[in-house]
C-alpha positions as CSV (number, residue, x, y, z in Angstrom):
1,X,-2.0,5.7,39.2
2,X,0.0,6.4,35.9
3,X,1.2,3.6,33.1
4,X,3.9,2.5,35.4
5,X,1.9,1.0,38.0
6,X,0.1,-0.9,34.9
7,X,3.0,-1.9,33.6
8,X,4.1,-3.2,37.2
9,X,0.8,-5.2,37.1
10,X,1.5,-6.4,33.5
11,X,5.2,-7.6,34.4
12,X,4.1,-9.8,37.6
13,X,1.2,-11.4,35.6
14,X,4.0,-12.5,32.7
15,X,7.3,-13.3,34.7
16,X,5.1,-15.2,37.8
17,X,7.0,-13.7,40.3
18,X,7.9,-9.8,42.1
19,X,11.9,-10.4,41.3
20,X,11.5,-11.4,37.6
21,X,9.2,-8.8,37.4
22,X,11.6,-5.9,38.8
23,X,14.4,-7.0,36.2
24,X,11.8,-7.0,33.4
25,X,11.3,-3.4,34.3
26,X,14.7,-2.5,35.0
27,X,13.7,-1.9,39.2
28,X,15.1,-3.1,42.3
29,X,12.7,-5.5,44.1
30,X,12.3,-3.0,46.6
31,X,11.1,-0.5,44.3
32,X,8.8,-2.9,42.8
33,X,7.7,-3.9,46.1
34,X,7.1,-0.5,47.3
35,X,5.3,0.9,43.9
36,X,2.9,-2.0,44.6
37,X,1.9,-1.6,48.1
38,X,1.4,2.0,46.9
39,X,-1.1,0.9,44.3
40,X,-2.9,-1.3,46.1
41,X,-3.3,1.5,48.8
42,X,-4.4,3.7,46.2
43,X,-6.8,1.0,44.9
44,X,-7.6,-0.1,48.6
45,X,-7.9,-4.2,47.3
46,X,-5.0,-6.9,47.1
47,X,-3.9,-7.2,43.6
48,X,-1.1,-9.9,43.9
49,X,-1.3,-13.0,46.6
50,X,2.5,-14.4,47.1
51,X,3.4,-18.1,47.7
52,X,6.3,-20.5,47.9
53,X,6.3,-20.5,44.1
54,X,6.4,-16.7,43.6
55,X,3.6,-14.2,43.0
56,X,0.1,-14.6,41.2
57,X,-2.9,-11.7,41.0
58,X,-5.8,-12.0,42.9
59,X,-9.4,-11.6,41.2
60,X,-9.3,-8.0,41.6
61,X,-5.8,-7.5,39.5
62,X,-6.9,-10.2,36.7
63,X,-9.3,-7.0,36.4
64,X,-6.3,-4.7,36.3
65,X,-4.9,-6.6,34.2
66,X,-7.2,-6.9,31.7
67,X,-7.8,-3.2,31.7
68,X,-3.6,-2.3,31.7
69,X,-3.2,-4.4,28.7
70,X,-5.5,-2.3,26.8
71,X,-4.6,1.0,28.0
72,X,-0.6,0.4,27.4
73,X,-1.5,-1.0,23.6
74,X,-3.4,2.6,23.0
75,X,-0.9,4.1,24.6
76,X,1.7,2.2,22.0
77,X,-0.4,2.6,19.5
78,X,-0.9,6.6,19.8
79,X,3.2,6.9,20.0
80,X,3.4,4.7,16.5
81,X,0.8,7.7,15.2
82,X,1.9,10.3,16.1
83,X,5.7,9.5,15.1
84,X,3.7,8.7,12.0
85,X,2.2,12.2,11.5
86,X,5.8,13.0,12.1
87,X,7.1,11.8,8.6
88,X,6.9,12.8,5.4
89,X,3.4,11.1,3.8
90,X,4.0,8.0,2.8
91,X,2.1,5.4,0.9
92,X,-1.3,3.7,-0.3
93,X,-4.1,5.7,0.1
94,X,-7.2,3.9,-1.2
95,X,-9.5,6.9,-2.0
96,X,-13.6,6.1,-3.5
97,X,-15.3,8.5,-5.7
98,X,-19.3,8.7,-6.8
99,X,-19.3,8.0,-10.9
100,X,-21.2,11.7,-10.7
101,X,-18.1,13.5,-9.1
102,X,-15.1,11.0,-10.5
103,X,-14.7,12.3,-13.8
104,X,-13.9,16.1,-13.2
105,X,-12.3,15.5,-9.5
106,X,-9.7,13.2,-10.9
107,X,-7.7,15.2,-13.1
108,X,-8.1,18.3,-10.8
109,X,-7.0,16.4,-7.5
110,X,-4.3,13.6,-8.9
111,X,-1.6,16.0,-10.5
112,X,-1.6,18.5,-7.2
113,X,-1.2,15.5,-4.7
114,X,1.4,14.0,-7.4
115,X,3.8,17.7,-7.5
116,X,2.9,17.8,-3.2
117,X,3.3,14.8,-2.4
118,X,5.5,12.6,-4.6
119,X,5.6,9.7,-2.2
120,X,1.7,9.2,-1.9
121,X,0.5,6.1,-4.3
122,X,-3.3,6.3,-5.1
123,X,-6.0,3.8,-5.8
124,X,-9.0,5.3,-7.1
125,X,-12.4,3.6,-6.9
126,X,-15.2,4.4,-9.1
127,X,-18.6,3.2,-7.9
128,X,-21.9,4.2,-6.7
129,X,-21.9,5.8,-3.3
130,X,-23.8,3.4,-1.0
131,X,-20.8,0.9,-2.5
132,X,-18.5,3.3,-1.6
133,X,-19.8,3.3,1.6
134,X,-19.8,-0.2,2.2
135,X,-16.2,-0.5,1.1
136,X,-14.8,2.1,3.5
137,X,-16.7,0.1,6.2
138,X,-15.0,-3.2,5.3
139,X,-12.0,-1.5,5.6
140,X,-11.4,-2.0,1.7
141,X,-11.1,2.4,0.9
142,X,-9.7,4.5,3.4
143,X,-11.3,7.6,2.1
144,X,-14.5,8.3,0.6
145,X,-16.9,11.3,-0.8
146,X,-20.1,10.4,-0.1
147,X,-23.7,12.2,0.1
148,X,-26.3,12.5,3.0
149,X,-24.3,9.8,5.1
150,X,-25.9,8.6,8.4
151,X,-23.3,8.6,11.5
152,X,-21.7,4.8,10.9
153,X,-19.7,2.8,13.0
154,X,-15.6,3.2,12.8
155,X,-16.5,6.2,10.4
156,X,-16.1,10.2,10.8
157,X,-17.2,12.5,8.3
158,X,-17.0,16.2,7.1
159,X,-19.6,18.0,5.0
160,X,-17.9,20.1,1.9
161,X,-20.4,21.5,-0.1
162,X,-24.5,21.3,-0.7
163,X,-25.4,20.7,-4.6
164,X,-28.9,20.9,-5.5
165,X,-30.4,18.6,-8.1
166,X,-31.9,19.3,-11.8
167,X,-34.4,18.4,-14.2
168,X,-32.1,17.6,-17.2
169,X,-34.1,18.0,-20.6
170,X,-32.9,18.3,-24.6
171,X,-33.1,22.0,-25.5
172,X,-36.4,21.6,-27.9
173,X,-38.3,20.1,-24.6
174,X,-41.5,21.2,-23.6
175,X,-40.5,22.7,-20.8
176,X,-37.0,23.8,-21.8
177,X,-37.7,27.4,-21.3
178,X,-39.0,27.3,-18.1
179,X,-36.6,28.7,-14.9
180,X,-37.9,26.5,-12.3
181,X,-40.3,23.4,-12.2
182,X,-41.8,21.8,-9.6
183,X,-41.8,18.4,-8.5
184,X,-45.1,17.5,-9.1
185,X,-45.4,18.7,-12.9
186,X,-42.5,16.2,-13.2
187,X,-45.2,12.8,-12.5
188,X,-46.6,13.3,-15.7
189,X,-43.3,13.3,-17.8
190,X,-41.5,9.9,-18.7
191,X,-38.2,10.0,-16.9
192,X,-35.0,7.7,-17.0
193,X,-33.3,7.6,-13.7
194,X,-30.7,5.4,-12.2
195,X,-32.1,2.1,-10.5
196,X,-32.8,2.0,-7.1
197,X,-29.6,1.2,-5.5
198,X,-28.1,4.6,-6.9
199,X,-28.0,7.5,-4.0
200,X,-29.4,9.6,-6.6
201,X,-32.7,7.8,-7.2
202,X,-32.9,6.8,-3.2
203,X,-32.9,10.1,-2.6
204,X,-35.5,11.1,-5.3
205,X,-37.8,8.0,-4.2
206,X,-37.6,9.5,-0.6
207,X,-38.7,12.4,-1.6
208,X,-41.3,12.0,-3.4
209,X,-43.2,9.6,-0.9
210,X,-42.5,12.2,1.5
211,X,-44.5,14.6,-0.6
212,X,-46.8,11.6,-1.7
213,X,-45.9,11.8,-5.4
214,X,-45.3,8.6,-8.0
215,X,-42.8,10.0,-11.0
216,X,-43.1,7.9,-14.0
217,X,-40.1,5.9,-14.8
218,X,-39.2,5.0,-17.6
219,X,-36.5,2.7,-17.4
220,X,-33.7,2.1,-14.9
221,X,-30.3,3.3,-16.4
222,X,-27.0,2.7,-14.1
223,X,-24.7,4.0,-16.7
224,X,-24.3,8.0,-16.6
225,X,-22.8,8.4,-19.5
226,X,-25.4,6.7,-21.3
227,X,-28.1,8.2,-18.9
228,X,-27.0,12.1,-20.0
229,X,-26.0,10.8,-24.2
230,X,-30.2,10.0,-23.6
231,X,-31.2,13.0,-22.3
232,X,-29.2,14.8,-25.7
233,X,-32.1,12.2,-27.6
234,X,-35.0,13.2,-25.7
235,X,-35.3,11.5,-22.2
236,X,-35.8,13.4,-19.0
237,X,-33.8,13.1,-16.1
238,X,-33.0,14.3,-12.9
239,X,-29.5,14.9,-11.7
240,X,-26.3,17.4,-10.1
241,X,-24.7,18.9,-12.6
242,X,-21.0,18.4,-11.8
243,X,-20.5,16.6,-15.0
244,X,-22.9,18.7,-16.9
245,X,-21.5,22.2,-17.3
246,X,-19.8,21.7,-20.3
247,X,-22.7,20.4,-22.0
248,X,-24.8,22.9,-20.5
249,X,-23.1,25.9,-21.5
250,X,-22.5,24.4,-25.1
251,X,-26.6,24.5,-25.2
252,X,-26.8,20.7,-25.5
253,X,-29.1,19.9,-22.2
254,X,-30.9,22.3,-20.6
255,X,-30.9,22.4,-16.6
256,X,-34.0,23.8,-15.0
257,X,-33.9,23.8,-11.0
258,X,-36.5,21.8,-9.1
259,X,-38.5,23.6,-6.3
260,X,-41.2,22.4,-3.9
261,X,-39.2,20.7,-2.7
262,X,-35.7,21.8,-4.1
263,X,-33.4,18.7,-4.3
264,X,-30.7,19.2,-2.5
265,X,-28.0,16.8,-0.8
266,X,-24.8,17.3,0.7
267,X,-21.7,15.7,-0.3
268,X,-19.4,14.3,2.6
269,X,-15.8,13.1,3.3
270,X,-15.8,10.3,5.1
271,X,-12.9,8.6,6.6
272,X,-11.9,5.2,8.5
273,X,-10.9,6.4,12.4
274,X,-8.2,3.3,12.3
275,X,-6.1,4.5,9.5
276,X,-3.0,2.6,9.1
277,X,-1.3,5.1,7.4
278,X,-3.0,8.4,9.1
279,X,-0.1,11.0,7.8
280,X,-1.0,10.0,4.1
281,X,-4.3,9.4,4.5
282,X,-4.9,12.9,6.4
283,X,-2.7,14.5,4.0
284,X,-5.2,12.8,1.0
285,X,-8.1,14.2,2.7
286,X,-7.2,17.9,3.2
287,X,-5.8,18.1,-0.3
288,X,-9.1,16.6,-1.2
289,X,-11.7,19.1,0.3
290,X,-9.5,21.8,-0.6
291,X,-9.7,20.9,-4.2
292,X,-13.4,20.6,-3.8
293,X,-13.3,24.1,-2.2
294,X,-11.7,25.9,-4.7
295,X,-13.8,23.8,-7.7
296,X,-16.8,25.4,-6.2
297,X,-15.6,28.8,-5.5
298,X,-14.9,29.2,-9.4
299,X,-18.1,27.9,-10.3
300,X,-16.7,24.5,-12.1
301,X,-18.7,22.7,-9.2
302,X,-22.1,24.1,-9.0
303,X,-23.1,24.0,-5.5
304,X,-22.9,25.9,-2.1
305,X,-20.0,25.5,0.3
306,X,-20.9,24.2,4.1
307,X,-21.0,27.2,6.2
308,X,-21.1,29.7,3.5
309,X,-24.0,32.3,3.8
């Protein structure tokens, strides 16, 4: 059986009858007639009853049927793709980024996939990355970084890089000076954090009940700017420090490394497996990781690439 015989099926089910059908497909009624005996000795059941009025399919080839129609539309549809990833990329490519990664990625991704790959448009998304998450689900983002993401329907993903997670302190802070702290001498401090439907403070809430610890919270801050301006002015909190190296290094927060456990996620790009514009959209994505790459390599993203010892 190959996509001829289904299309065979397909034609007699529209046109009602084997001649109709044979000049559909461009065959001699003969040839039609002898391609379908064929099948249906293949198959070993009836797949088309004839009458006075023409032709109609029996039970068995409604089955066929049903089955050839979707067969020939992936088979259109992986011709349309691949004559797709033929072309030069083309088009909108609806990309999300976490508010903790969007302010340094930007300006290092947009100007290479600008001088690349002029006839790419962008739409950048800033948001929290279980919204992010929801968005590339509803089909509203076609690409997405994301962090510790469970498998998801109509999604694929690729790990990039592991970052690990700080206590962020002014440098005057009691424990300022220390190299690593663990996270059960943080309970006792009064720490800001992000509310619970941040990533960042899910992941810190699961962690702790996993290690049966309460931390003390403070207050519930979703703006990160204003979250790290308050660390500068005395509150504790816990982050990656993507957007924190400048301040670091100019000795305005101080970032000690959390152990038992370490805090550590890793930071994912996920995809929509239906793209509707897959040369852009894989083009978008490659450029993506390897800006991500090569941010971490120099050490302007502090983290540890996937597979690297």
């Amino acid at each position: 059986m190959d996509i001829r015989d289904l299309q065979l099926v397909i034609g007699i089910a529209e046109t009602g009858s084997l001649s109709a059908a044979a000049r559909k497909l461009n065959l001699t009624q003969p040839a039609l007639s002898a391609s379908l005996r064929r099948l249906e000795e293949e198959l070993g059941v009836k797949l088309v009853h004839r009458h006075s009025r023409g032709s109609e399919l029996t039970e068995e080839g409604q089955y066929v049927l049903e089955r050839a129609y979707g067969i020939c539309n992936d088979v259109t549809d992986i011709r349309s793709v691949v004559q797709n990833l033929a072309d030069e990329p083309t088009g909108l490519v609806r990309i999300g980024l976490p508010t903790t990664v969007a302010g340094k990625l930007i300006p290092e991704f947009l100007p290479l996939l600008r001088a690349r790959y002029p006839k790419i448009k962008l739409h950048i998304v800033e948001a929290m990355s279980g919204v992010l998450a929801e968005l590339l689900q509803l089909g509203r983002l076609d690409i997405a970084i994301l962090f510790d993401i469970q498998p998801m329907a109509g999604l694929r993903s690729e790990p990039i890089l592991r970052e690990r997670h700080h206590l962020l302190v002014p440098p005057g802070h009691e424990l300022a000076r220390k190299d690593v702290v663990r996270l059960e001498e943080m309970a006792r401090l009064g720490l800001l954090l992000p509310s619970q439907g941040n990533s960042i403070r899910r992941y810190i809430d699961q962690t702790c009940v996993a290690e049966g610890l309460s931390l003390n919270i403070l207050g519930d801050i979703d703006s990160l700017n204003g979250l790290i301006n308050l660390v500068e002015s005395g509150y504790p909190t816990i982050l990656p420090l993507y957007l924190l190296t400048d301040r670091i290094r100019e000795k305005r927060i101080v970032a000690i490394p959390i152990t038992r456990p370490q805090l550590e996620w890793t930071v994912h790009l996920a995809s929509r497996h239906d793209a509707t514009r897959p040369r852009a959209n894989l083009t978008a994505s490659r450029l993506l990781i390897d800006v991500a790459t090569q941010l971490v390599k120099s050490g302007k993203w502090p983290g540890q690439l996937v597979g690297a010892s």
